[in-house]
SEDREN-113106 format. One record per residue: x negated, y, z of N, C-alpha, C, O in turn. Coordinates in steps of 0.2 Angstrom, whole numbers, padded with zeros to 4 digits, always signed. Layout:
REM SEDREN-113106
XYZXYZXYZXYZ;...
REM end
This chain:
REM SEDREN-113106
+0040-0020+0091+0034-0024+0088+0036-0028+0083+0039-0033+0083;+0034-0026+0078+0035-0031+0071+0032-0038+0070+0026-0040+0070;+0037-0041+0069+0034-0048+0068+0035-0052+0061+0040-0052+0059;+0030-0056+0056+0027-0058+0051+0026-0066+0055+0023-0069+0060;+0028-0069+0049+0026-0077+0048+0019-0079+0048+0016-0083+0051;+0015-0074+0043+0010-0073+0042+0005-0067+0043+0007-0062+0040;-0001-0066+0045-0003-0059+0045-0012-0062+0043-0015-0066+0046;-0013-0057+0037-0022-0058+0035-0023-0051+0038-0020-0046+0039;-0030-0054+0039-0033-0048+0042-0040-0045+0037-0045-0047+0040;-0041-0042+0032-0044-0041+0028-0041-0042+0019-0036-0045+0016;-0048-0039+0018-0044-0038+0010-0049-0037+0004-0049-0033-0001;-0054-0043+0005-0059-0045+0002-0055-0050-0004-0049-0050-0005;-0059-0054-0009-0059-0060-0014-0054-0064-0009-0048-0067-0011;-0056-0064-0003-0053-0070-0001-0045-0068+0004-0040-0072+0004;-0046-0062+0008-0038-0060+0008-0033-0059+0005-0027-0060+0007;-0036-0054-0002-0031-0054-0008-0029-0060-0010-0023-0060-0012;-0034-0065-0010-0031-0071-0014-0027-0076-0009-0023-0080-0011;-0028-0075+0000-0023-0078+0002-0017-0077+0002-0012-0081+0003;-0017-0070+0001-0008-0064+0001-0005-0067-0005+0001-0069-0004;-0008-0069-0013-0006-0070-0018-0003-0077-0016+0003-0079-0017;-0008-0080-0013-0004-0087-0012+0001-0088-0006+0006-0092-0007;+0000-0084+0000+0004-0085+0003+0013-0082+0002+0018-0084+0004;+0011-0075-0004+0019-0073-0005+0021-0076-0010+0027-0074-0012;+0017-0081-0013+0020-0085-0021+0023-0090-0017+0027-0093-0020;+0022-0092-0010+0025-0097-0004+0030-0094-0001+0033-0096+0004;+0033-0089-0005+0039-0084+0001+0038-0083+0009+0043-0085+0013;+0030-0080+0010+0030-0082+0017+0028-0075+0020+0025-0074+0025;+0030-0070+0014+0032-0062+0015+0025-0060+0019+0026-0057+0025;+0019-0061+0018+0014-0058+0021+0012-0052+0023+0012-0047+0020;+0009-0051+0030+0007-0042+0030-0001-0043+0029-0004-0048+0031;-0005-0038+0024-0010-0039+0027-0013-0031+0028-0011-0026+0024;-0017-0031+0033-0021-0027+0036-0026-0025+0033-0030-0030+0033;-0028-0019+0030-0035-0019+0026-0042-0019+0029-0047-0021+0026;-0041-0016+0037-0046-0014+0041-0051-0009+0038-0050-0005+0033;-0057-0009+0040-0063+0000+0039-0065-0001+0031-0067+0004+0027;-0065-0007+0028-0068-0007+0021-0060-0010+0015-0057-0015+0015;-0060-0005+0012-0051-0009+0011-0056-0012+0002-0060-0009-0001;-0055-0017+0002-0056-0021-0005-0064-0026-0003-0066-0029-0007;-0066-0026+0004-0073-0028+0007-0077-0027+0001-0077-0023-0004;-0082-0033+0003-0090-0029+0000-0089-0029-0007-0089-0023-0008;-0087-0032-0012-0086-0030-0021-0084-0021-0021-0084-0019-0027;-0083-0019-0019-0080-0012-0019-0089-0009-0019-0092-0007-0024;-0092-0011-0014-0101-0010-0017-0103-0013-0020-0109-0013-0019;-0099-0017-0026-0106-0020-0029-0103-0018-0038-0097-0016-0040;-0108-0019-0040-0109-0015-0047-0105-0020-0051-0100-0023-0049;-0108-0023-0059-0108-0027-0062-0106-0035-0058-0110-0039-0056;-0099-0035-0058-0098-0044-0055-0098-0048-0065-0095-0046-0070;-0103-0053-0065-0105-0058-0070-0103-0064-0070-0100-0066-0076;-0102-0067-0066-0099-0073-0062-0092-0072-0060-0089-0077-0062;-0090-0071-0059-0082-0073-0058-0076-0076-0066-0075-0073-0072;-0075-0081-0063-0072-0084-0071-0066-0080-0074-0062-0079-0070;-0066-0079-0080-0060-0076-0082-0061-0067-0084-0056-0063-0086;-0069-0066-0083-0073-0061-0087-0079-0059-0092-0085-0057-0092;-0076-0062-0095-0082-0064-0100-0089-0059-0101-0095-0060-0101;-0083-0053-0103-0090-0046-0101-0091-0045-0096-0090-0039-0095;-0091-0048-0091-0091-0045-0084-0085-0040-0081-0080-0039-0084;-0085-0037-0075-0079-0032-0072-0085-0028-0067-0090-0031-0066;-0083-0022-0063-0085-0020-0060-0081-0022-0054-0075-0023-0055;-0085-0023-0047-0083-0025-0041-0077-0021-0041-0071-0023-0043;-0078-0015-0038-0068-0011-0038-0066-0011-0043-0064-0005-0044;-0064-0015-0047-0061-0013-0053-0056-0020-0054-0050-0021-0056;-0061-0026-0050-0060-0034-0048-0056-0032-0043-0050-0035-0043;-0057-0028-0039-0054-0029-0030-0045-0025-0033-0040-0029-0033;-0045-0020-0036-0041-0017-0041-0034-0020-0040-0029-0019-0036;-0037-0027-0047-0034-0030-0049-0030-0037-0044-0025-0040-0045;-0034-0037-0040-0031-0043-0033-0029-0039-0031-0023-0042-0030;-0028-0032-0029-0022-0029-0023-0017-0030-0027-0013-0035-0027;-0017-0025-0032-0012-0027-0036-0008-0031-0040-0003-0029-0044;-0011-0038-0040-0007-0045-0042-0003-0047-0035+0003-0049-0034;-0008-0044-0029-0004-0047-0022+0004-0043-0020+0009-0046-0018;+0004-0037-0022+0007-0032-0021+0013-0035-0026+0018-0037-0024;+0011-0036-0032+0017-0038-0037+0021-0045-0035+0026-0047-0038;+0018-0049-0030+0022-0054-0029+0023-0052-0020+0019-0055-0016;+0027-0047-0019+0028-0045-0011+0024-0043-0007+0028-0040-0003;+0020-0043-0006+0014-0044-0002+0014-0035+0001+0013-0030-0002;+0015-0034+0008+0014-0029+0013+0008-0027+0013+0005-0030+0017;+0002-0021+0011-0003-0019+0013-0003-0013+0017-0002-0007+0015;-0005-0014+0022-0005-0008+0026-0014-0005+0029-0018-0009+0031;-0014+0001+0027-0020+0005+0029-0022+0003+0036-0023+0007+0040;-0023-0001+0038-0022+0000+0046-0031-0004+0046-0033-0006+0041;-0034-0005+0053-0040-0008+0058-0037-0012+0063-0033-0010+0067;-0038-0018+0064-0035-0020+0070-0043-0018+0073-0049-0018+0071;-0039-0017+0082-0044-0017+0088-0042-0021+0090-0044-0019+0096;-0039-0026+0092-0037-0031+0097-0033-0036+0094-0027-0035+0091;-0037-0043+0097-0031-0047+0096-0029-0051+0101-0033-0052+0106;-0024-0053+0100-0023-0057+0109-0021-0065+0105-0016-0066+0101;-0027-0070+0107-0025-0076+0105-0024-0083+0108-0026-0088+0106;-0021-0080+0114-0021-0083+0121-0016-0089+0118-0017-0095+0117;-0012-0085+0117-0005-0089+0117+0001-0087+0109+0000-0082+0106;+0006-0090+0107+0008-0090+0101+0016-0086+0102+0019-0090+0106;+0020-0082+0100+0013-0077+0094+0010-0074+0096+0010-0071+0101;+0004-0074+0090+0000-0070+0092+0000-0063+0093+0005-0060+0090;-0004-0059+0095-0004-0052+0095-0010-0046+0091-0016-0046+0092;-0007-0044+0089-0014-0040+0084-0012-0033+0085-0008-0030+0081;-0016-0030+0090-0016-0021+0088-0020-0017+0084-0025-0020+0082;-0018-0012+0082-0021-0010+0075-0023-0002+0078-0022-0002+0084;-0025+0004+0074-0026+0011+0076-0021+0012+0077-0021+0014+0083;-0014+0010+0072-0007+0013+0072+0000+0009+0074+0006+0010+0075;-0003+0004+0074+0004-0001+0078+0001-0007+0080-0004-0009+0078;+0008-0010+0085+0006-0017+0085+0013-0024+0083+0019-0024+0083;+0007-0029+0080+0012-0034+0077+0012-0040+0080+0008-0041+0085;+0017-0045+0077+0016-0052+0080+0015-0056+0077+0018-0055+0071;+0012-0062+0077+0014-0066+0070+0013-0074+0071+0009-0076+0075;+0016-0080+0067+0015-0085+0069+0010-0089+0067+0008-0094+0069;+0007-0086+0061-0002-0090+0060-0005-0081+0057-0003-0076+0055;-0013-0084+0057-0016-0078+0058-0022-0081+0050-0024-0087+0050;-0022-0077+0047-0027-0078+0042-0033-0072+0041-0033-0068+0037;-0040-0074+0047-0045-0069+0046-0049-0069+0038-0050-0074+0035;-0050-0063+0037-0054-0063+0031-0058-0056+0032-0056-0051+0028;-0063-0055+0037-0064-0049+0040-0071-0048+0037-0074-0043+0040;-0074-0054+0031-0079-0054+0030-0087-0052+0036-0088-0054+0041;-0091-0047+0030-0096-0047+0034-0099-0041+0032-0099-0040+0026;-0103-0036+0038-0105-0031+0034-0114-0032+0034-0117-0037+0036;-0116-0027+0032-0124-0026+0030-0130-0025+0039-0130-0022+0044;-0132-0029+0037-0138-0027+0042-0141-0020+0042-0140-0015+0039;-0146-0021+0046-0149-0013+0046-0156-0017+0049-0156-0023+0052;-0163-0013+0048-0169-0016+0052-0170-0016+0059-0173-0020+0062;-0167-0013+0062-0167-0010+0069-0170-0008+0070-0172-0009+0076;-0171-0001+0066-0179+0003+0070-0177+0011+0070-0179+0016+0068;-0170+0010+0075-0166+0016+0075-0165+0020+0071-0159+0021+0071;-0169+0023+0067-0169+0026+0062-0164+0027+0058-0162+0032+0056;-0163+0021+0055-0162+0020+0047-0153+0021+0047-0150+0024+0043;-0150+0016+0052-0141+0019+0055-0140+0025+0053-0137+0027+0048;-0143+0028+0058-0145+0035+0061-0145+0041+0055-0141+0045+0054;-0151+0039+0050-0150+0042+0045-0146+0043+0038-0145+0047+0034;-0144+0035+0039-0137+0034+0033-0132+0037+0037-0128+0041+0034;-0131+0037+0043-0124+0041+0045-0124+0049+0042-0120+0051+0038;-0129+0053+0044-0129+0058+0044-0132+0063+0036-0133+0069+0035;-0135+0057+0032-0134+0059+0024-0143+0061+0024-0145+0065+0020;-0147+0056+0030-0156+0058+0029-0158+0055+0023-0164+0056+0022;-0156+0053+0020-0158+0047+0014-0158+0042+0014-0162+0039+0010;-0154+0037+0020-0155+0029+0018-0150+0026+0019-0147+0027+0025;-0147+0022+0014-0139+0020+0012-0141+0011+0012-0146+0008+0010;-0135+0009+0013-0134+0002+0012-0130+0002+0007-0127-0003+0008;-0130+0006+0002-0124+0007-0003-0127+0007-0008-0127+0013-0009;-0130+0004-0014-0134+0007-0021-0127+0010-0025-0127+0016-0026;-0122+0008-0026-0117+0008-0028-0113+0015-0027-0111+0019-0032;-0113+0017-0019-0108+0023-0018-0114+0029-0016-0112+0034-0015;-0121+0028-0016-0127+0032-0015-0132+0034-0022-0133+0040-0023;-0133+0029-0026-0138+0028-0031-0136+0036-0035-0141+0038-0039;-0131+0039-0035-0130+0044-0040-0134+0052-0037-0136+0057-0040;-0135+0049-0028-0140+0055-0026-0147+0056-0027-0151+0060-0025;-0149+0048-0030-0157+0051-0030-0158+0049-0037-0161+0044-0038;-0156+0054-0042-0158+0054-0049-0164+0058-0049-0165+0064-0046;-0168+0053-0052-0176+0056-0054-0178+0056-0047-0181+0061-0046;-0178+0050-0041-0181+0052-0037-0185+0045-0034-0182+0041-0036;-0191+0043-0031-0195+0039-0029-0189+0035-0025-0185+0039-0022;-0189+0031-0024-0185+0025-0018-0189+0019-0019-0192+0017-0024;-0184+0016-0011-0186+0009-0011-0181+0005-0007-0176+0007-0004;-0183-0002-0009-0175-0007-0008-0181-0012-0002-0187-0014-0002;-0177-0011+0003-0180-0016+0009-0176-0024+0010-0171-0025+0012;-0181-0028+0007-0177-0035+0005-0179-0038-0001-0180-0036-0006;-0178-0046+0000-0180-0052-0004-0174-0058-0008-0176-0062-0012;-0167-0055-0006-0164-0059-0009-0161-0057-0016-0163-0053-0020;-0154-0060-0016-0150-0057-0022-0148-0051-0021-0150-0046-0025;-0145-0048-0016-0142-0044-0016-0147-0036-0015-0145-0031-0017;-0154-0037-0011-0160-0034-0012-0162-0032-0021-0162-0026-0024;-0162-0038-0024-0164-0036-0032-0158-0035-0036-0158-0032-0042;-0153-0036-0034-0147-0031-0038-0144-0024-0036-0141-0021-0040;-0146-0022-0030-0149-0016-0027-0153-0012-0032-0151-0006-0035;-0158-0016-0031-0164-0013-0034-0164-0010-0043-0167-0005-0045;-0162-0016-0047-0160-0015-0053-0154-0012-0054-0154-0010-0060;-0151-0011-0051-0145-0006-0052-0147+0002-0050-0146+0007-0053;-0151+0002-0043-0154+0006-0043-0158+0012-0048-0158+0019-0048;-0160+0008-0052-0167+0011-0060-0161+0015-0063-0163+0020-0065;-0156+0013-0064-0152+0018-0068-0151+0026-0066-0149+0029-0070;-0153+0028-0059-0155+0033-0058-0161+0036-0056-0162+0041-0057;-0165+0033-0052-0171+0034-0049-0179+0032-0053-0181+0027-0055;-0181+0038-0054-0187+0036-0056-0193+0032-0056-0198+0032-0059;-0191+0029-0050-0197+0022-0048-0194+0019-0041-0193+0022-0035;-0192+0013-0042-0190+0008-0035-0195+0004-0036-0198+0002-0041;-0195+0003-0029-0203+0000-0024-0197-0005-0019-0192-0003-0015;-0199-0012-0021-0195-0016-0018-0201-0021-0011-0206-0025-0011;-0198-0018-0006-0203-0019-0001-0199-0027+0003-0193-0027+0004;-0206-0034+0005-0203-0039+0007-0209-0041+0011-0215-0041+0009;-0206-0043+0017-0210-0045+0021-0216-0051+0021-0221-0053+0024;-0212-0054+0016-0217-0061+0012-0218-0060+0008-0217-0054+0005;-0225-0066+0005-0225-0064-0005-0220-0069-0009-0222-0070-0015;-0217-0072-0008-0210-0075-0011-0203-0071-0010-0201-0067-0006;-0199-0075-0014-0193-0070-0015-0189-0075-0011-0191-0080-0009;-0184-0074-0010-0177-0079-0010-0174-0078-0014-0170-0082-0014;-0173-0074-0018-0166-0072-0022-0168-0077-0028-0174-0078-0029;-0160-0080-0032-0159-0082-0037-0165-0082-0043-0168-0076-0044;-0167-0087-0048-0174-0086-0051-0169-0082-0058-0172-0078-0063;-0164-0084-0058-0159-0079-0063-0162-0070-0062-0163-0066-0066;-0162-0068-0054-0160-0061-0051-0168-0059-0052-0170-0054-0054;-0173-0064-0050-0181-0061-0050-0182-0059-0058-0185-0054-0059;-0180-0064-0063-0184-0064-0071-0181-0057-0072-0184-0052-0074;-0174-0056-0068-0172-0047-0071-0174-0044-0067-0172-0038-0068;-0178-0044-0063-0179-0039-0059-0188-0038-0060-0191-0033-0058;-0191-0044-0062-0197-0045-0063-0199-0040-0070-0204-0036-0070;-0195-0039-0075-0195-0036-0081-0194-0030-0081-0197-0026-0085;-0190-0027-0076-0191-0022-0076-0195-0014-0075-0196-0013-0069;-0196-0010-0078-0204-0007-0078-0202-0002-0073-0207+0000-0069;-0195+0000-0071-0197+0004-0066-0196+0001-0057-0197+0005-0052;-0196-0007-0058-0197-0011-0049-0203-0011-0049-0205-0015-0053;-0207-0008-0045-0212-0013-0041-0212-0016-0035-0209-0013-0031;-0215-0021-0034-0215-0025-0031-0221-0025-0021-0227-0025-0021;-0218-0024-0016-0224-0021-0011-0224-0028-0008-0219-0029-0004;-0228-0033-0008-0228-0038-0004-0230-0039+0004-0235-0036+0006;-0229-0042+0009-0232-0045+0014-0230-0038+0019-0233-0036+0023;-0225-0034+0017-0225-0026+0022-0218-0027+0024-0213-0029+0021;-0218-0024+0033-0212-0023+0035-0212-0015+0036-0218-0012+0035;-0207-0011+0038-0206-0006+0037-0206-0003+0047-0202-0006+0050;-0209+0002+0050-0210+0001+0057-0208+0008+0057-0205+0009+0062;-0208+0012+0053-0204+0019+0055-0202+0023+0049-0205+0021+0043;-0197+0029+0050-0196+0032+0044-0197+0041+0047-0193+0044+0050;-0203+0041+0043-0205+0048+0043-0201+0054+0037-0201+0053+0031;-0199+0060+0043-0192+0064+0037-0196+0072+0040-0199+0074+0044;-0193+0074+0035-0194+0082+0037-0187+0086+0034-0182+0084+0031;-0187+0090+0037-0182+0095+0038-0181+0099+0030-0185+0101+0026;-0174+0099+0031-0173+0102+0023-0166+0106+0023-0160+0104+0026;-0167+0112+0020-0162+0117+0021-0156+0114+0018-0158+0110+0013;-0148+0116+0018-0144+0115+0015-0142+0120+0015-0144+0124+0019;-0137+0122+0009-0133+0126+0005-0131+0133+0010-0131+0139+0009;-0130+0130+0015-0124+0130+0020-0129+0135+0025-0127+0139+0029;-0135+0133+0024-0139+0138+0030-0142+0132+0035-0146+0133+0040;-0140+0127+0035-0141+0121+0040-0147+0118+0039-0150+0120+0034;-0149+0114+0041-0157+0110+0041-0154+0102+0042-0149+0100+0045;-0156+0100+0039-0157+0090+0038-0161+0087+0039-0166+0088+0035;-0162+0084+0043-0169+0080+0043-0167+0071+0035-0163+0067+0034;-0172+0073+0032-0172+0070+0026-0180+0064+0026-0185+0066+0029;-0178+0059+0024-0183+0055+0022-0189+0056+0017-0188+0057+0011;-0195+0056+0021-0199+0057+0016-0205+0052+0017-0209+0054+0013;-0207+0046+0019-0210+0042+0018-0207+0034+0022-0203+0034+0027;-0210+0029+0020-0211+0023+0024-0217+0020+0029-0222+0018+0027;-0216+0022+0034-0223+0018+0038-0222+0011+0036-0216+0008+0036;-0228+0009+0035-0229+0002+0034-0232-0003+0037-0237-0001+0038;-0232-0007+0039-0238-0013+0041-0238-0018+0038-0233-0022+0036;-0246-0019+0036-0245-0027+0031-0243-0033+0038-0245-0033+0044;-0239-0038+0036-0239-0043+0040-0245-0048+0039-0245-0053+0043;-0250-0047+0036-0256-0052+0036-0262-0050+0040-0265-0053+0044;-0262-0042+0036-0269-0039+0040-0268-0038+0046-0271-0039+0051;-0262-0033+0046-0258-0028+0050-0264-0020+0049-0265-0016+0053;-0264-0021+0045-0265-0013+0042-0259-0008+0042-0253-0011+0042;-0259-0004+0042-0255+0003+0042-0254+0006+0037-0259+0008+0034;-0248+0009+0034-0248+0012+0029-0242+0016+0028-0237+0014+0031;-0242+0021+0022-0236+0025+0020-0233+0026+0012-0238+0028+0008;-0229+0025+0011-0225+0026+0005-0220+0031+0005-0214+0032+0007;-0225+0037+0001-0218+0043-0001-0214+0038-0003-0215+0032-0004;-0207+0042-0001-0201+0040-0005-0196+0044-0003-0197+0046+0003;-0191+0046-0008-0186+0051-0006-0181+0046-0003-0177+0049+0000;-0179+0039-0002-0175+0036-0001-0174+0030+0000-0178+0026-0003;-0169+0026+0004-0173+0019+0004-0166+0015+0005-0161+0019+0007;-0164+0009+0005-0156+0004+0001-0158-0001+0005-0163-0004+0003;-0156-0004+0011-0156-0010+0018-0155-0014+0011-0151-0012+0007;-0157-0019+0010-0152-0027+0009-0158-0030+0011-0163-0032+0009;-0154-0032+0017-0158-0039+0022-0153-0041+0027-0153-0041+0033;-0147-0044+0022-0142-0046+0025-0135-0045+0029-0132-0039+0030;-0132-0050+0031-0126-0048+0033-0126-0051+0038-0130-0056+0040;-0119-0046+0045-0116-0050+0050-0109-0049+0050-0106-0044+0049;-0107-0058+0051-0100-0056+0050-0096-0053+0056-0098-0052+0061;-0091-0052+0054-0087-0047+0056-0082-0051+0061-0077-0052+0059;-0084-0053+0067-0081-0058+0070-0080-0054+0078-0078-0058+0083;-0082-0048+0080-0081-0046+0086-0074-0044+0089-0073-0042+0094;-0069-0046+0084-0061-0046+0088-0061-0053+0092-0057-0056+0096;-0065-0055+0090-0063-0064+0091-0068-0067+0097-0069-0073+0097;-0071-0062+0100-0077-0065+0102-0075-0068+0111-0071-0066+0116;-0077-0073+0111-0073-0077+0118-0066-0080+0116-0062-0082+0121;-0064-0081+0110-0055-0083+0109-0057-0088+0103-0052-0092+0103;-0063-0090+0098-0064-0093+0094-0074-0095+0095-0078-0092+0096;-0073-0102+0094-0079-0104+0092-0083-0103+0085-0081-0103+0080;-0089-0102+0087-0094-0096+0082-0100-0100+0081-0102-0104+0086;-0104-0100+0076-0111-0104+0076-0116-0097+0080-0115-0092+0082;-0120-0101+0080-0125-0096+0084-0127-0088+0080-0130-0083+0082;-0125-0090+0071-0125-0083+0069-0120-0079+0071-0122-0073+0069;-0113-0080+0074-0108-0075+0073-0101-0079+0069-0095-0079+0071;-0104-0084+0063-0101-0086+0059-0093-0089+0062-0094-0094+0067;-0087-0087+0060-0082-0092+0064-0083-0098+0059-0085-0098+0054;-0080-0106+0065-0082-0112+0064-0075-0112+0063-0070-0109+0064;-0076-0121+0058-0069-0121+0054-0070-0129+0055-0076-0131+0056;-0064-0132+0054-0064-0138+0052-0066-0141+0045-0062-0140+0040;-0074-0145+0045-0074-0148+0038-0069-0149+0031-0064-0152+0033;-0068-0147+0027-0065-0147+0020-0057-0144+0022-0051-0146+0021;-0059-0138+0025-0049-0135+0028-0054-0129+0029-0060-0129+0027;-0051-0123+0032-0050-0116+0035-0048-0115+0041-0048-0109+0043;-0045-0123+0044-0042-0123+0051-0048-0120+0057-0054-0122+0057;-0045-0117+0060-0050-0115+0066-0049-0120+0071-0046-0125+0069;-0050-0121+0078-0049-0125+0084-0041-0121+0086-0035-0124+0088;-0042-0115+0085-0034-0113+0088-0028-0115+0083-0029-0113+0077;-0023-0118+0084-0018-0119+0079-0017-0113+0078-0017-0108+0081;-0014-0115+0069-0011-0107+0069-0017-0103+0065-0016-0099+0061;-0020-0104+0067-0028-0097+0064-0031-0100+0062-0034-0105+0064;-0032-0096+0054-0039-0099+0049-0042-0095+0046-0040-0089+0046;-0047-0096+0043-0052-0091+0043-0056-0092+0037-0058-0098+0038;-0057-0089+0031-0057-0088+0026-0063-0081+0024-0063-0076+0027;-0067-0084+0017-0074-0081+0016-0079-0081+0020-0083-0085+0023;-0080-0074+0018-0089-0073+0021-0089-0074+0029-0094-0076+0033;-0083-0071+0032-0083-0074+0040-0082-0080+0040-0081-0082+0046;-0083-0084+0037-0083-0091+0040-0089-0095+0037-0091-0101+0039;-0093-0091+0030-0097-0095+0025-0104-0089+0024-0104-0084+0021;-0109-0093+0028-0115-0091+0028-0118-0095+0023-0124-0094+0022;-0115-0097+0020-0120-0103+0014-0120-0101+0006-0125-0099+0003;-0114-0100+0003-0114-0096-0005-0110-0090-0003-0112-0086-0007;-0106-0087+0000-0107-0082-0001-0105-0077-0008-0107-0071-0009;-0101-0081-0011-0099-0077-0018-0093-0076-0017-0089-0077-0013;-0092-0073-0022-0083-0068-0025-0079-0074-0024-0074-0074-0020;-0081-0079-0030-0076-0085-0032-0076-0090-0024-0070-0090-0022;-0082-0093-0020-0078-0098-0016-0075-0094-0011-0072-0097-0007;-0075-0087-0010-0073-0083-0004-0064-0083-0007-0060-0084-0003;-0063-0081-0014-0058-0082-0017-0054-0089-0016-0048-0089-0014;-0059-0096-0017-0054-0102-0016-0054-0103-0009-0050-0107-0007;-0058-0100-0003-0055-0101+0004-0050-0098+0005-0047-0100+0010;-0048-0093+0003-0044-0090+0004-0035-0093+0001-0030-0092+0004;-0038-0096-0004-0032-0099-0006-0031-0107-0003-0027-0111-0004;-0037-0109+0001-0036-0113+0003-0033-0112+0012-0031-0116+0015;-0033-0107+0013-0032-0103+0018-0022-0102+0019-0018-0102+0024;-0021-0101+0015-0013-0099+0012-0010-0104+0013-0004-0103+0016;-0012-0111+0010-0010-0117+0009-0012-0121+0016-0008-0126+0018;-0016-0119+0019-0016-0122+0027-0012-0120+0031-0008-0124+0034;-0012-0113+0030-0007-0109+0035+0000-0114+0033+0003-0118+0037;+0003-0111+0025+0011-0115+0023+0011-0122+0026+0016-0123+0029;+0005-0127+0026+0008-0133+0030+0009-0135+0036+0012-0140+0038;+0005-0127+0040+0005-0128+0045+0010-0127+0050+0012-0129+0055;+0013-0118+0045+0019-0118+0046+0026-0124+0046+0031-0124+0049;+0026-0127+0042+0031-0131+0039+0031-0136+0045+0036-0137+0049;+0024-0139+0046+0025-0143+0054+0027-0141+0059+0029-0145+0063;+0026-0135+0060+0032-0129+0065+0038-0129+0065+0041-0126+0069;+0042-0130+0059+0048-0129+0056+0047-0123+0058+0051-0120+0061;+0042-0119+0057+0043-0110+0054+0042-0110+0048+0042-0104+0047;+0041-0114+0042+0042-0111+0036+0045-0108+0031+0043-0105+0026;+0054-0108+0033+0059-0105+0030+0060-0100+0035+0064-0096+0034;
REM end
């Protein structure tokens, strides 16, 4: 069983930036990529906001560039998932698909994934290729020239949905309310747009598909419309659409930890005001698993580096830091 000073667990803005910091600390870091290796930037299109891009970068392109700054200053990355951690006692224990390690402080960064509405369906049909993706990014190139819709109100619903228009012939941006939440920067672009329109006051209660042949001789059950209900009248309705894009949210990725760290009532792991310390010595917790409030590239990047600089002092008061 291999043992490490330090082990991140993820490989988001904020893992990458804790390995940079942690191996510019000589504290020889392993990190673990788990199921999404570069987290959510890997789905997102045009990143505008991050400093030190003036024309912009694309999200993989961004994540790219952090594996490979961590790697050039030592930094261990291994393909691996943990399934289990043992945080009973120190060191800690972390099993993965393919081995297990040990280590003396633990740096999560296991972010957060995409919600789904819950109406069985929609999981269901993105697993098996019926037409509904939480991905505009790794999806948007199958439906050129075709009808879709973005279910959701925020930033990431309307950059969805305008990123979306570069291939689809008409997005229909469907929201439970008649106000938006997202950035008034993300509505003026999204409002200009000739091919968004806008469904107000509707939730989506089923997804009606029909069967359709493939290549191959097989059948798919494919999306062919949205049942709808207004939330005011509660009227009934349907919307052709070849295709439909969840953004309505995330949950963070906190089930290895569940009974071993305290969580707010969303999931979210709790940390000590202006640190990354958790309640457990030793373990800290960086980005979107810990930050339900901004939620961006850069602060998930400075907790991460605040995250490094926790660990190194914390190791140092262990006399484990050489």
């Amino acid at each position: 069983m291999a043992h490490f000073k330090v082990i991140i667990i993820g490989t988001g803005p904020a893992g990458y930036t804790a390995a940079i910091y942690a191996s510019r600390a000589n504290l020889a870091p392993l990190v673990l990529e788990g199921a999404q290796p570069g987290g959510q930037l890997t789905i997102t299109t045009e990143v505008e906001n991050f400093p030190g891009f003036r024309d912009g970068i694309q999200g993989p392109a961004l994540m790219d560039e952090m594996r490979a700054q961590a790697e050039r200053f030592g930094t261990v990355i291994r393909p691996e998932t943990v399934i289990r951690a043992g945080l009973s006692r120190r060191p800690y224990t972390l099993v993965t698909d393919q081995d297990e390690y040990t280590c003396d402080a633990l740096i999560i960064a296991t972010g957060a994934s995409a919600k789904w509405m819950g109406i069985q369906r929609d999981e269901e049909l993105s697993r098996t290729g019926g037409g509904v993706s939480a991905c505009a990014t790794c999806d948007g190139f199958f439906f050129r020239g075709k009808e879709i819709a973005v279910v959701g109100g925020g930033d990431t619903a309307l950059e969805e949905a305008t990123f979306l228009t570069k291939f689809a012939s008409k997005v229909t941006l469907v929201h439970r309310r008649d106000k938006l939440r997202a950035s008034k920067a993300m509505q003026e672009r999204a409002m200009k747009n000739e091919k968004i329109k806008f469904l107000w006051n509707a939730v989506v209660t089923d997804l009606p598909t029909e069967a359709q042949a493939l290549p191959t001789g097989e059948t798919v059950q494919k999306l062919r419309a949205l049942k709808l209900r207004d939330t005011v009248t509660g009227a009934e309705s349907e919307l052709p659409v070849q295709g439909l894009f969840v953004a309505i949210g995330h949950q963070p990725n906190t089930g290895l930890f569940k009974n071993q760290l305290p969580m707010d009532e969303s999931g979210y792991l709790t940390v000590e005001p202006g640190s990354t310390r958790t309640p457990q010595p030793g373990v800290f917790a960086c980005g979107d698993v810990q930050d339900h409030l901004y939620r961006q590239a850069i602060t998930a990047a400075g907790s991460g580096c605040m995250a490094a600089i926790d660990a190194e002092r914390w190791l140092a008061e262990q006399g484990l830091a050489e």
